[in-house]
C-alpha angles and dihedrals in degrees: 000000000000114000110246121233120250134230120222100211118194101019114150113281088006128141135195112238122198091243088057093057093042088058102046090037098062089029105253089128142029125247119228122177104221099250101229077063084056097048093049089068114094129218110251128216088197124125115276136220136190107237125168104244089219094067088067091050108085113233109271121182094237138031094245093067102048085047084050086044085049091055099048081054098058093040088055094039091053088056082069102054101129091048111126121252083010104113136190095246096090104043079055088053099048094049085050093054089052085050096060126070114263127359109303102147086153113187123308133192102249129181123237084258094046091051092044085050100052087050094052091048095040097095102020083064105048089044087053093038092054086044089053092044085047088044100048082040100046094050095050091049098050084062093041096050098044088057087046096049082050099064094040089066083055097048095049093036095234123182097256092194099105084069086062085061106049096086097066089175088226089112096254115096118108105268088223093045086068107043088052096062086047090057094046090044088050096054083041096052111130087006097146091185098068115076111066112081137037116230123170095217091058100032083056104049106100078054096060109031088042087062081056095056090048092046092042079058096050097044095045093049077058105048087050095054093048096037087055102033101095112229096349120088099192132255124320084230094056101040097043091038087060097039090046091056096043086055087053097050087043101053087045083053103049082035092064100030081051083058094045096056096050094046090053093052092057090064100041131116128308118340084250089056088043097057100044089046094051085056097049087037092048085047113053103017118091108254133223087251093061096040094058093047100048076054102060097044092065093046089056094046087042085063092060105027100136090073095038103033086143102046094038088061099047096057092054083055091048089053083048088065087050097054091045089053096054101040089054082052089053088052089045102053085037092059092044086048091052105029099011091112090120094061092058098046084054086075095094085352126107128226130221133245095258094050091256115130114241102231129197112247097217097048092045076058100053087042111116120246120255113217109210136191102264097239089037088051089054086047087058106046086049087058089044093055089043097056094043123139079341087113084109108202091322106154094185148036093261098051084046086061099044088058102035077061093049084049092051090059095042092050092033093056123112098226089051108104086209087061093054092050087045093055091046081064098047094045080045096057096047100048098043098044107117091242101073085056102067141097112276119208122260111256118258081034134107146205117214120209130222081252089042091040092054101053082046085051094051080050106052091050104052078049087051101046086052101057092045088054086061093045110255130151130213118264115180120192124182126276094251128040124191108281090242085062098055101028120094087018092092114042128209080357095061082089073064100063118101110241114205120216114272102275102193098321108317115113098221133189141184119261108269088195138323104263094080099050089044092057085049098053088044092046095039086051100047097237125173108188120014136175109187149147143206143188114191147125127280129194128218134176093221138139106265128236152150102312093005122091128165088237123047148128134267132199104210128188118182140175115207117188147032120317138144110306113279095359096113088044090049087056105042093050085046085050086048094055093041090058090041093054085040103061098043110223101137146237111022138176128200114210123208150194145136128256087217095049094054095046082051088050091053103049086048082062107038109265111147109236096241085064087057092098107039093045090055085051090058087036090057083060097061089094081067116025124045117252095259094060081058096042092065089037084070100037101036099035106019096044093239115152118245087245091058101046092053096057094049082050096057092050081044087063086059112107138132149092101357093224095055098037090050076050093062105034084055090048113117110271088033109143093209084069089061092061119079094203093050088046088062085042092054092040095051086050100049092056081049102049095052091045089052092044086051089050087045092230096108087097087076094053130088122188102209120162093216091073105106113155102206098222110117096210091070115105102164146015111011120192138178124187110211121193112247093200136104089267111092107213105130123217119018109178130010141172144136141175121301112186106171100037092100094046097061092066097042142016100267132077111228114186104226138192136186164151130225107194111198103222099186085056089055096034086057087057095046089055085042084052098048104042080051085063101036089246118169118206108224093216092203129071074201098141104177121021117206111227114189108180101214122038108270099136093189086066095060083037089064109035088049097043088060091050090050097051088052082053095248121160092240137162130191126215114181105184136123104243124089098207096053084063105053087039096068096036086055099049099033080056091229110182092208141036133189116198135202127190140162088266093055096040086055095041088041086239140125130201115230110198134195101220090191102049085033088234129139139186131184113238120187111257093254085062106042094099086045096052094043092051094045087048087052106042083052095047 
């Protein structure tokens, strides 16, 4: 028998750890007291009694946890070595008794300080000693149960690809979440059995075992605090507050796995296995039923947790054997369902005497190859090895399975050395997989796939099209501009501009949008009159969120000069509802209002001229906080009167049809007459109003007061277009007239207008779109692809190089294996194939095949070119 390790307790600067408990507690380790503890009691000339030790232990269920309970109480007692008439005779007692096999304190002479000790300690350590044993336990199942989730979703083929999502990158997404899905990807990685079917208990597991690793932390940050704490055992609030989540995440967890193994029993083996697997299954696993009750329970002892600490605790390590149970029965029926061929072939087969089956070479030959995850695979084997010539006298399929589940729980067992070798592979394969090795993305960034690039592609040139059909040219700045030019141009969002090191004198920052570079280059160059467009990336230091990332790409139209009032703005908000039919997103609306309106609007409440700015700031934010958030915005931070905000809240109400509430706002009475500035607002819209309705385009357009845009460079017509869809992803284009933009940077006014279209937005909604009608994006413009059967590469060389020259979208794939070929074809979604193999090199032919209409017709080898290009100018 191997000699067990031993654990020093009370050594200066030393702490008990749960691992440690666990340990002594089930008698995997010895237990010694640091000699310089021991020498600091002191021999006591007070009266002794004789007292049974038992009577100061609290009544635990098992004998675990009174052992556990015993070493809390030394520990604690330890902590008091010094303390007069308290001597060292009864720590040595206790640590005997640990090191000896079950629970025989016997009685023991104690003094009136010893005894009062031991009564003070009794509940504080079994409520420590059940949260150690929860803490070591917890921990060990989060790892066993994320490599036994993994091969479920083997066992029972699941689409894996909710676990690819969970990392947004807005900065919002659980860290354990996903770190959980990379775990599982990593076990998973090569598995080529997951990917078929969608099943909610498999597409939420990095949810719910990532609430157990936060609560194993939590509970954990706890234990520590109370195991190490002397005499005190912590708050009610705090230990039964971190016991009570733990239960909950416990209870999620068993509740799913639970779904997975029964699931998994459905689709296993013949109906006779089946049956004889949902009867041992229904007998010995812990059922729902179980599980829910062993729940509430502890959520009716939780409530009242300050009378019952110790029985509370124990219940919730009771659920956790539950849990455990069920978990090892998932493992179990996912292992039947991935390497149980033998018990199918028990059925008229024989077994062995050492509870092997006795397979038929030629058949294990014929048997088809399971491709497993690689670390998966390696779970597996372990089990296999594990399982090996320990089928017992079992003479059928039914007697193998009884004892491969009493082996389970046998393997799966934390006590068992082989488990905890089993769990440092597990732990192995995880953190040294290469994957945890690489890059991650910054957050607010984002990577775009071939499938992802090509539905941006199909965007950018319908925005593109656009922009040509209004005559604009390209323009292109660089991607940071000095930080004068971009500072004062933004208002409350210039803390949002990215400032670049100091490179040899020159204060730099990234690009904010491209308005402001695009009224420098005007200004710098000295340009009068000016159509042009632009697509490129801006940069903002902003939370991020769904829909909102630091780097991202604007489309942007503007119109730089003098021309016949509202006409620019006219075209620009036209432009804005042609991209936005074009690309088919859907249902769309254009807000709009008027900076001059609104600064009308202002002075008609009260606002001083110098707060313009900074209210229309809090006003741009109506579309996400309530008014009154706003509302206190303006009084608390920007100094308005309540009397004031409240009038600006009743014109922020105002919004319809623009012709009939430019109707209204122009009626007599009206206080918007009585304004100069909101009289040129209401004039400017009026011309606007009747050229959109000419164009019939008006029906997209929404006049509505709250619309502020908070960027201080805006003098005229301001407008937002919001997505009127299911997918949440706020404002989607935006622009407005800047008049004096260009002149800050020259000595010439130069009247501008423009739109900024926010293509990640609308690329979100296309996906959104796509994935709605089952759409799948083909990622290649690849037309033909080139199969040569062999490996003459010159082959491929020539036959591609002709198609190339006739400016066909063509690849080449030059391997032996047929299936390599069609596989491609087929996920590549290539329309054509010509193949090549040994039979048309020596006949000078080549086969053409229709991989859509599965046809297929034999061309000689000179036409082939001609025949391709006639097949693709008719399709």
């Amino acid at each position: 028998m191997a000699k067990l390790p031993v654990i020093t307790v009370g050594g200066k600067g030393s702490s008990l750890s749960s691992s440690s408990v666990y340990a002594i507690a089930e008698g995997l380790a010895k237990l010694r007291i640091d000699s310089s503890v021991l020498n600091r009691f002191a021999s006591s000339s007070s009266p002794l009694n004789a007292h049974n030790l038992v009577s100061f232990l609290p009544s635990l269920p098992t004998v675990v946890e009174s052992r556990a309970s015993l070493v809390v109480l030394l520990s604690k007692l330890l902590s008091l070595a010094g303390s007069p008439n308290i001597r060292s005779d009864l720590p040595v007692r206790i640590a005997r008794t640990l090191n000896s096999p079950g629970l025989e304190l016997g009685s023991l002479d104690l003094t009136e300080e010893e005894a009062l000790a031991l009564e003070e300690l009794k509940l504080s350590s079994a409520v420590c000693a059940i949260c150690a044993l929860l803490d070591h336990q917890s921990a060990t199942l989060s790892t066993f149960s994320d490599a036994v989730a993994a091969i479920s979703c083997e066992a029972l083929k699941a689409d894996i690809t909710a676990f690819n999502s969970m990392d947004s990158g807005d900065g919002y997404a659980s860290k354990e979440v996903i770190a959980v899905a990379s775990d599982l990807k990593v076990l998973l990685n090569g598995s080529k059995l997951v990917g078929k079917l969608k099943i909610g208990a498999v597409s939420g597991i990095p949810q719910i075992h990532a609430k157990l690793r936060e609560q194993v932390k939590s509970v954990h940050s706890t234990t520590r605090t109370v195991l190490n704490s002397g005499g005190e055992v912590g708050s009610p609030w705090t230990v039964g507050t971190a016991l009570l989540s733990v239960a909950l995440a416990l209870y999620h967890l068993g509740d799913r796995s639970l779904s997975r193994a029964k699931m998994i029993v459905d689709e296993v083996g013949s109906e006779d296995l089946r049956s004889s697997l949902v009867a041992l299954f229904e007998k010995k696993c812990p059922s729902s039923e179980s599980l829910r009750s062993g729940y509430n329970l502890v959520s009716q002892l939780g409530s009242e947790a300050e009378e019952n600490y110790d029985k509370f605790a124990c219940e919730v390590n009771v659920l956790m054997g539950i849990v455990w149970k069920i978990v090892t029965w998932e493992a179990l029926m996912a292992f039947v369902a991935l390497e149980g061929a033998e018990l199918n072939k028990s059925e008229g087969s024989e077994v062995n005497g050492g509870g092997n089956m006795k397979v038929d070479k030629k058949s294990e030959k014929k048997k088809k190859k399971v491709v497993l995850g690689k670390g998966t695979g390696v779970v597996v084997q372990l089990i296999k090895d594990r399982l090996q010539g320990k089928g017992g006298n079992a003479v059928d399929s039914l007697g193998l399975l009884v004892n491969w589940a009493d082996e389970f729980l046998l393997f799966f067992d934390l006590k068992n050395p082989e488990f905890d070798c089993f769990l440092s592979k597990v732990k192995e394969i995880v953190e040294s997989n290469e994957s945890r090795r690489l890059p991650k993305i910054a957050k607010g960034t984002r990577d775009f796939s071939k499938e992802q690039m090509a539905v941006r592609e199909k965007a950018f040139s319908i925005i593109v099209g656009v922009f040509q059909r209004h005559g604009a040219t390209a323009l292109d700045t660089p991607v940071f501009e000095l930080r004068e030019t971009l500072m004062g141009k933004y208002g409350e969002d210039s803390k949002l501009i990215y400032d670049l090191a100091d490179q040899g004198g020159e204060l730099l920052s990234l690009r904010y949008d491209l308005t402001v570079p695009f009224a420098r280059y005007v200004a710098m160059n000295g340009i009068t009159s000016y159509r042009r467009y632009q697509i490129a990336k801006v940069y903002r230091r902003d939370n991020p969120s769904k829909g909102r990332y630091r780097e991202f790409y604007q489309c942007d139209f503007d119109i730089a000069g003098q021309f016949e009032k509202m006409g620019p703005d006219f075209e620009v908000i036209k432009i804005l509802t042609e991209l936005l039919d074009e690309l088919n997103i859907g249902d769309y609306e254009i807000k709009l209002n008027h900076r001059k309106l609104l600064d009308g609007m202002f002075e008609i409440c009260g606002v001083p001229p110098e707060k313009f700015r900074t209210i229309c700031s809090s006003i741009d934010k109506l579309d996400k906080q309530s008014f009154e958030q706003i509302k206190n915005e303006m009084v608390e931070e920007k100094g308005l009167s309540v009397e004031t905000a409240d009038k600006i809240g009743a014109f922020v109400k105002e919004r319809g049809h623009p012709l009939e509430l430019l109707s209204k706002l122009k009626q007599e009475g009206s206080k918007f007459l009585e304004n100069s500035l909101s009289v040129d607002a209401l004039n400017d819209l009026a011309i606007l109003f009747n050229a959109l309705e000419k164009s019939k385009c008006i029906g997209k357009v929404a006049f509505d007061l709250s619309l502020a845009r908070g960027l201080d460079y805006y003098t005229g017509v301001i407008f937002e277009a919001v997505f009127k869809g299911g997918a949440q992803v706020g404002s989607i284009a935006s622009g407005g007239r800047y008049d004096n933009l260009i002149g800050m940077f020259g000595t010439k006014q130069v009247p501008a207008v423009g739109i900024s279209l926010g293509i990640e937005r609308v690329f979100n909604i296309m996906e959104q779109l796509n994935k709605d009608q089952n759409q799948r994006t083909r990622a290649t413009k690849t037309e033909v692809l080139v199969s040569i059967f062999g490996d003459d590469l010159g082959r491929a060389a020539e036959l591609s190089s002709e198609l190339w020259a006739e400016k066909v979208n063509a690849e080449f794939l030059v391997n032996k294996r047929g299936t390599k070929h069609f596989d491609r074809a087929k996920e590549s979604r290539i329309p054509w194939m010509i193949i090549e193999g040994e039979r048309e090199r020596n006949d000078k032919t080549l086969r053409l095949k229709d991989m859509e209409a599965a046809e297929e017709i034999t061309i000689s080898r000179d036409r082939i070119v001609e025949e391709v290009q006639k097949r693709l100018g008719s399709s």
